[in-house]
N, C-alpha and C positions, 0 to 999 in steps of 0.2 A: 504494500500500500504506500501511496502519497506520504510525503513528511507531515508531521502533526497530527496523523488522523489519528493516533491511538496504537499503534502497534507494541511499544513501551510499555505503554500504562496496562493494557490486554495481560501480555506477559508477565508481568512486576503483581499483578492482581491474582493470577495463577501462581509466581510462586511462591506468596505468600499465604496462600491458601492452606488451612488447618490440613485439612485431608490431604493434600499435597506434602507437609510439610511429615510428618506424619509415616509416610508412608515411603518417601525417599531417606537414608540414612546420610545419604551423600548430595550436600545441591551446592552449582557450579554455576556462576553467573558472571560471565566475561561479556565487556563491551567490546566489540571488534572494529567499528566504523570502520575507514576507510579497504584496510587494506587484509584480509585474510594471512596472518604470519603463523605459519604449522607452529615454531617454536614456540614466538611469543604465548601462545594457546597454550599452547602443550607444557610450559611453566607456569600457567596460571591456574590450568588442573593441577600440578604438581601441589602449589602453593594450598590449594582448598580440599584438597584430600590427605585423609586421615591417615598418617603413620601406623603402619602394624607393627606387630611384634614381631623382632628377627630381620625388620630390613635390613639392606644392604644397602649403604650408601654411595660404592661405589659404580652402581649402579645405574646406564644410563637414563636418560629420563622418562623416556619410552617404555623402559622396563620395569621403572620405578611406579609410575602409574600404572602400569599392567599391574602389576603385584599388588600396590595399593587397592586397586576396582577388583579384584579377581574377584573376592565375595562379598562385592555390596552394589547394591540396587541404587543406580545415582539418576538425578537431572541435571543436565547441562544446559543451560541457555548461553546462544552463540547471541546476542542482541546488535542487531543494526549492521549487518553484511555489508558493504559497497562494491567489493572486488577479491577474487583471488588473484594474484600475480599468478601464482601455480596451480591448476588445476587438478593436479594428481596429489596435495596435500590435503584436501576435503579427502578422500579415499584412504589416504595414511593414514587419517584422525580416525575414518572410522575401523580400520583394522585395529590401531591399537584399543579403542575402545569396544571393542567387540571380544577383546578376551577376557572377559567377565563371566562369570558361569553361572550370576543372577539373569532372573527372567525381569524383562517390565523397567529395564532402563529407560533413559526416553532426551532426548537431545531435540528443544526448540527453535529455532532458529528465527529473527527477523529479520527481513530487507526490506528497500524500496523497489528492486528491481528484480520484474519477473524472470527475467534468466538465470538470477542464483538462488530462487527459488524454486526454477526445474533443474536446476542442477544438486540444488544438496534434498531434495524432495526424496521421501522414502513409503512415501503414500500417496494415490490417488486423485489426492484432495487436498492441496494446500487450499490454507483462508487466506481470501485478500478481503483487504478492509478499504474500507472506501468511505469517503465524507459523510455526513449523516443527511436524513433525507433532508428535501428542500427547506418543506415547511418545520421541520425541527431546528434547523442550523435557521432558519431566520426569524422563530422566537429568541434566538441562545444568542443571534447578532444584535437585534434588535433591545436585547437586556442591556448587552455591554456598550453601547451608544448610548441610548437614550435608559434611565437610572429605569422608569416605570415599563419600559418594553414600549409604548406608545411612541410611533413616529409622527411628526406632521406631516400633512398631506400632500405637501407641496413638495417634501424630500426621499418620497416613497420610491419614484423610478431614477432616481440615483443613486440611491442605496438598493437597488435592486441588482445593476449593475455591477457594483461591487461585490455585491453575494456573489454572483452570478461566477465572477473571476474567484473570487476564494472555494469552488468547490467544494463546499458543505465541512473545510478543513477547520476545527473545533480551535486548534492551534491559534491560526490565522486569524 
């Protein structure tokens, strides 16, 4: 979805959700923006998972988090994708996070942009979010203009216009 629509706040509301919270032992919430970096990532799981008993710390990091996820049920939120440089490191991330021998992991992922959202897509059905509808986004503009939501009549079709360009984007 668009910037502003909500994408964030969606994700941020899910993983702070009791049953969520709950029922992952392991949650993993990296901002990514611009640029997809395997390692960067791959240090920042290291950083939010839980040391077992008997690591090794010589260990590289890849192996480190193998070891650490092997028996626990984690969520990862990748938030705010823009690019991978490398293509084949979304595929590294998920082999090594695949050697876990919990069921019911779960790795969310936000973009703006539909192509790295068919690209790291592992279902059917990704959600795209989109501005809210018309007449909703021009009570919720109409609040933040004018204090009572009431416009004068005379500034009705130029604030229409306006709407019109901001795309029902809650943000904006």
């Amino acid at each position: 979805g668009m910037g502003g629509v909500g994408k964030t706040t969606l994700i941020q509301h899910i993983y702070h959700n009791q049953q969520v919270q709950n029922h992952f032992p392991v949650k993993i919430w990296i901002c990514v923006s611009f640029n997809f970096n395997l390692d960067k990532v791959l240090q920042e799981i290291k950083r939010y998972t839980p040391v077992v008993e008997g690591e090794k710390e010589s260990l590289r990091t890849e192996e480190l988090i193998e070891q650490r996820l092997k028996s626990k049920r984690f969520l990862l939120i990748l938030d705010d994708i823009w690019q991978f440089i490398n293509v084949d490191d979304w595929n590294k991330l998920l082999v090594i996070l695949g050697q876990t021998e919990e069921k019911g992991c779960m790795i969310l992922v936000t973009t703006r942009f539909q192509a790295i959202a068919q690209m790291v897509k592992t279902t059917d059905h990704p959600k795209e979010l989109n501005g809210l509808e018309p007449e909703e986004f021009r009570k919720l503009f109409l609040v933040f203009v004018f204090d009572d939501g009431q416009c004068p009549g005379n500034k009705l079709h130029f604030l229409d216009k306006i709407m019109e360009k901001l795309k029902g984007s809650p943000l904006a």
